[in-house]
Structures are given as C-alpha cells and as structure tokens.
C-alpha positions, 0 to 999 in steps of 0.5 A: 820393526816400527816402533812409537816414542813418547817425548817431552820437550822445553822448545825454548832454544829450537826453531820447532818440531819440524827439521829445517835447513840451518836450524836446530829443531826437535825433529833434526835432534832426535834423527840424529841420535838415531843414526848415531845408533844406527852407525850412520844410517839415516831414520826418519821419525813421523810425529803426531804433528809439529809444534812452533818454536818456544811451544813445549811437549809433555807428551808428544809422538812419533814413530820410526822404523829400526832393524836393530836388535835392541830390546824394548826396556833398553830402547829408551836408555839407549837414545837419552843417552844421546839426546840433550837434556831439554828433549826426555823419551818418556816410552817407546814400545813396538806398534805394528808395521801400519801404525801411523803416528799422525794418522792414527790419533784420534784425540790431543790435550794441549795446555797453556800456562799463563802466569797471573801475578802482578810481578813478572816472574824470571824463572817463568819467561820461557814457559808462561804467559804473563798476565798482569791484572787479575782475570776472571775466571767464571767469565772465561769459563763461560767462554770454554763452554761455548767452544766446546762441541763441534764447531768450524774453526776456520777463524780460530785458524793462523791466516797464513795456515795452509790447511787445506779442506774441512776445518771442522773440529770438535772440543771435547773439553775447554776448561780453566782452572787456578792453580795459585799465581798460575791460570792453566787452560786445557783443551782436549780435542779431535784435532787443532788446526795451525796456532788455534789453542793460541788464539782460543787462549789469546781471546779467552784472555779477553774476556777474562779481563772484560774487554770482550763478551763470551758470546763473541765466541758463537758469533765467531763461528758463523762469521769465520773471521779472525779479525773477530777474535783476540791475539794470538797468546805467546808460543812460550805458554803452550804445551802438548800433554797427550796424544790419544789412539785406539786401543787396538793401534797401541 
C-alpha cells in the first residue's frame, strides 16, 4: 500500500531534506523511524522536493510504500513516536499505488519571514532574516506584481543548479505583507527552481530599502542574468507551507 505524509520540520540542526553520507538530514530522519517500524527493513520515502539546510517546512510531502497492518488513525502516532521533536507528521492517509509525490504537485506555497526591528532578535536567528532598516513595502509590492505570471526564471536560478530543460514557471501569487516587527512574503507557484524564492526575496529586499527599481525585475527576464539580480536572502527565513495536488490523486 502507499501512503502520503504531511510533515513539519525546523531544519536548523540537518544538512537538508535530501540524505547524504554522514550527514543528518530529514530524509535519513524519517527512513529511520520507518524501519524501526518495519523491524529493520529499509523504506524509502519519495518527497515533493528537497529543502537546504536551515530551510524549514509547514507542509512539505512524501509518500512510501508499507505492507504493515497499521490502521490510517494509528499511522502517525505510531512514527512521532520515533521521530525527534523538530520533525512532526501532521497526516498521513493511503493514496493509490501510482500517486507520485513529486510528480504529481501541481502547485507550492513557500514563505519567508523576515525580521524588520531595529534590534537583532535572539529567539528568531534560526528562523528570520534579519533586516535593520525600515522596508517599504508598497515599493516591494509593485515588485510582487511584476513577478507574478508566466515568466522564464532562469536568472532566478542558483548558478550552480543542475536543473536541466525549461525553467519556465509561473507565480500565481507574490504578495508581502506586515505582520508587526515581522515582513512575510508569500509565493505560490507552479513550481520553483533551485534557491529562486531566496533570490526573489533576496532582491525584493532591494527594492524595499531603495537600492534597486522594481522594473529590474522585468528586465531580468529578458536578459536571464543573476548577476542582475539581489543576493540570495539567508536559507534560516524560508518555509514550505503547502504542497497542492489534484483532487482526483489525494
């Protein structure tokens, strides 16, 4: 039977989603709990994608296969157990046996928090950007609106991705908003390529203090250059809220 996870995560003390050798990661997390439910056996778990080190996840996917005799209610009781307390299933229901949990998305949200007081704030370190000076944020919402839409994203892109094909995407929503001390952008999307949220914050942060124009951002599409663009923002801000699927596939 195959069955798909909804998991949250704080990503601050693993290497990132993806297993690699002597490293903790959340991937290598989770298959171990698995076999210790499966007396040993190994079972691998397919995501919706990898997040980097430090990135956290409100909603991130992933399915696996399981012959055990585990009823749906008791699945998710039965693996918190065994995880640590930074990683949380928050579901896990059967899906049928050709649901893919990477393939089959049709749709992310990601958000990044950035943290917009004058003072640094200990207990946000792992979890915001931290910005000092004021941003303006009718400035950076013009540049939200000139990412969303059906664009190529190739200067969006980390220059060391091996993203191969079309990197053609398209945003359904940018948007920014306040929320007291805190600024949190939100980008839902058909898909994102390698570190683009981050640089797409990273540069909005630009022209929220001034020092870039929104329009750089259409021009940026057609020169497909990352050197045209702003740094790309901390990992420790960014978070996957949701993964989107057909109807018919969960």
């Amino acid at each position: 039977m195959r069955y798909l996870a909804t998991v949250k995560y704080d990503g601050t003390r693993y290497a990132g989603y993806q297993v690699q050798p002597n490293q903790m990661t959340i991937q290598s997390t989770i298959e171990a709990a698995l076999q210790q439910l499966h007396k040993g056996a190994a079972v691998k778990i397919t995501a919706s994608g990898r997040t980097d080190a430090g990135v956290h996840a409100n909603g991130q996917t992933f399915h696996f296969n399981s012959s055990l005799a585990i009823a749906n209610s008791k699945w998710k009781l039965a693996l918190n157990a065994l995880l640590p307390d930074d990683i949380v299933i928050v579901e896990i229901k059967q899906v049928s046996e050709d649901f893919h949990a990477r393939y089959d998305v049709i749709e992310k949200t990601y958000k990044y928090v950035i943290w917009n007081g004058a003072d640094a704030n200990p207990f946000e370190r792992h979890y915001s950007y931290h910005i000092r000076r004021p941003l303006d944020l009718a400035l950076i919402a013009n540049g939200c609106h000139l990412l969303e839409g059906q664009h190529d994203f190739t200067a969006y892109c980390a220059a060391n991705s091996q993203v191969k094909g079309s990197k053609v995407r398209t945003i359904y929503q940018a948007k920014c908003e306040q929320q007291g001390d805190y600024v949190v952008f939100t980008f839902t999307g058909s898909g994102f390529l390698y570190n683009m949220v981050r640089i797409m914050v990273g540069t909005l942060v630009e022209v929220g203090l001034a020092e870039r124009k929104p329009e750089t951002i259409l021009t940026s599409f057609e020169h497909l250059k990352r050197s045209d663009l702003g740094k790309t923002a901390p990992a420790h801000g960014l978070y996957l809220e949701k993964v989107g699927y057909p109807g018919d596939k969960v």
